[in-house]
C-alpha positions as a Python dict, from the first residue, in 0.01 Angstrom:
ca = {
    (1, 'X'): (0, 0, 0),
    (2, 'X'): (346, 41, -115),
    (3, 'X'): (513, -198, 169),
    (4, 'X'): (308, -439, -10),
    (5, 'X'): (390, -400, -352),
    (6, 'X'): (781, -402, -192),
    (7, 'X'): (663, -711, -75),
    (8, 'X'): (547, -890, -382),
    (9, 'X'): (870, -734, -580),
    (10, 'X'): (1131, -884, -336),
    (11, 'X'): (902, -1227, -305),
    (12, 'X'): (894, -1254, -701),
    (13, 'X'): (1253, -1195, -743),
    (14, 'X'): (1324, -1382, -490),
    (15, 'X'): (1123, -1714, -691),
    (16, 'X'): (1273, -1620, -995),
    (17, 'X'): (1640, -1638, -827),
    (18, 'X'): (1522, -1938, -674),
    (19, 'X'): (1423, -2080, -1032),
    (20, 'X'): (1716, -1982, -1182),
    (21, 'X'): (1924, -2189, -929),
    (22, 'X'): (1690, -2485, -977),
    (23, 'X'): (1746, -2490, -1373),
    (24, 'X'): (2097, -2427, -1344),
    (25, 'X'): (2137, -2783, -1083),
    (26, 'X'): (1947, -2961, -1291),
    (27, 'X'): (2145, -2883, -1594),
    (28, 'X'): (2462, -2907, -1497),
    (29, 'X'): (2466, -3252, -1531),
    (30, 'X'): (2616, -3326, -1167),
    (31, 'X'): (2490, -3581, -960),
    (32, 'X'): (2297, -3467, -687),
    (33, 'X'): (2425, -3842, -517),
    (34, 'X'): (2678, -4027, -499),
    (35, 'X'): (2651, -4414, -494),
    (36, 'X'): (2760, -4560, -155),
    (37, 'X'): (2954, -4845, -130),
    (38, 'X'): (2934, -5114, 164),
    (39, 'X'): (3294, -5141, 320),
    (40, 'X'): (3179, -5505, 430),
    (41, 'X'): (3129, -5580, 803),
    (42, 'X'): (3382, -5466, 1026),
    (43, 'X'): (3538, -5677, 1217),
    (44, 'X'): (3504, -5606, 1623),
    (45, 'X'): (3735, -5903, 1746),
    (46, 'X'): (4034, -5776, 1538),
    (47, 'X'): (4015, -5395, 1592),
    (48, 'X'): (4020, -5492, 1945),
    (49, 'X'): (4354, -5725, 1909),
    (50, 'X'): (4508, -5441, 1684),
    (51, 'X'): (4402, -5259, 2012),
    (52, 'X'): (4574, -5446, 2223),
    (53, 'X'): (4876, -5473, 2021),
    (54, 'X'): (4896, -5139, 2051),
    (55, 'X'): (4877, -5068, 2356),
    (56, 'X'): (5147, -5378, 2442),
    (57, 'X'): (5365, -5188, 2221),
    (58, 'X'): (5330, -4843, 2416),
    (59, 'X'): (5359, -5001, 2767),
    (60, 'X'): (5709, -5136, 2622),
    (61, 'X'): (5819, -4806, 2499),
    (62, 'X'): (5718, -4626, 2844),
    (63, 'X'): (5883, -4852, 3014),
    (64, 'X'): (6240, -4836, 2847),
    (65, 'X'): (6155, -4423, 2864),
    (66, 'X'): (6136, -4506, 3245),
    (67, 'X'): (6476, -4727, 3275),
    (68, 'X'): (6674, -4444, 3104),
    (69, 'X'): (6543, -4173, 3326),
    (70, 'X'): (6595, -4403, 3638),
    (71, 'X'): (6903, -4505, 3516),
    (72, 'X'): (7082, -4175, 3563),
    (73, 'X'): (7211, -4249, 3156),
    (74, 'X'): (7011, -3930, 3032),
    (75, 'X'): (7164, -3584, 3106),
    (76, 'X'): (7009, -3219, 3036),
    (77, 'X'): (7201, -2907, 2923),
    (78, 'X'): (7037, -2549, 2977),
    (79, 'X'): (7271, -2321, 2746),
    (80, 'X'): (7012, -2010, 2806),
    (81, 'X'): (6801, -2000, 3113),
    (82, 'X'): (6516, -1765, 2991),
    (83, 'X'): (6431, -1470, 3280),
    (84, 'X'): (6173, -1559, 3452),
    (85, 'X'): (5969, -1237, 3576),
    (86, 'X'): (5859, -1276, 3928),
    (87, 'X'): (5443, -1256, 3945),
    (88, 'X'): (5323, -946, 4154),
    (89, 'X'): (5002, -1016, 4380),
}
């Protein structure tokens, strides 16, 4: 008998809790929504050219990445060589 008045105690504060949250949202005065506004219709055709564009634009750039490393024009210094530890099998 007493796991079921432990029952109806937590249930009851539990709704009253519950309450509690329910008159504090409602008089808050926030919105529960926010009104949505349309962005228009997106345009396919010219996020695919913008696309495109892009992707132009990085082909260029790998390619003059390419002519200077083929080109012999870039050099590389190593001041500090870390140590590289040797892996035991």
């Amino acid at each position: 008998m007493s796991s079921i008045k432990y029952l109806n105690t937590i249930l009851t504060a539990l709704a009253v809790l519950l309450a509690l949250q329910l008159w504090t949202s409602w008089n808050s005065g926030a919105e529960l929504a926010s009104p949505a506004y349309g962005q228009g219709i997106p345009d396919g055709g010219a996020q695919r050219q913008q696309i495109v564009d892009q992707l132009k634009l990085l082909n260029k750039r790998t390619d003059e990445v390419k002519a200077i490393l083929t080109s012999g024009k870039m050099r590389v210094l190593i001041s500090e060589a870390p140590e590289v530890e040797e892996e035991k099998k």
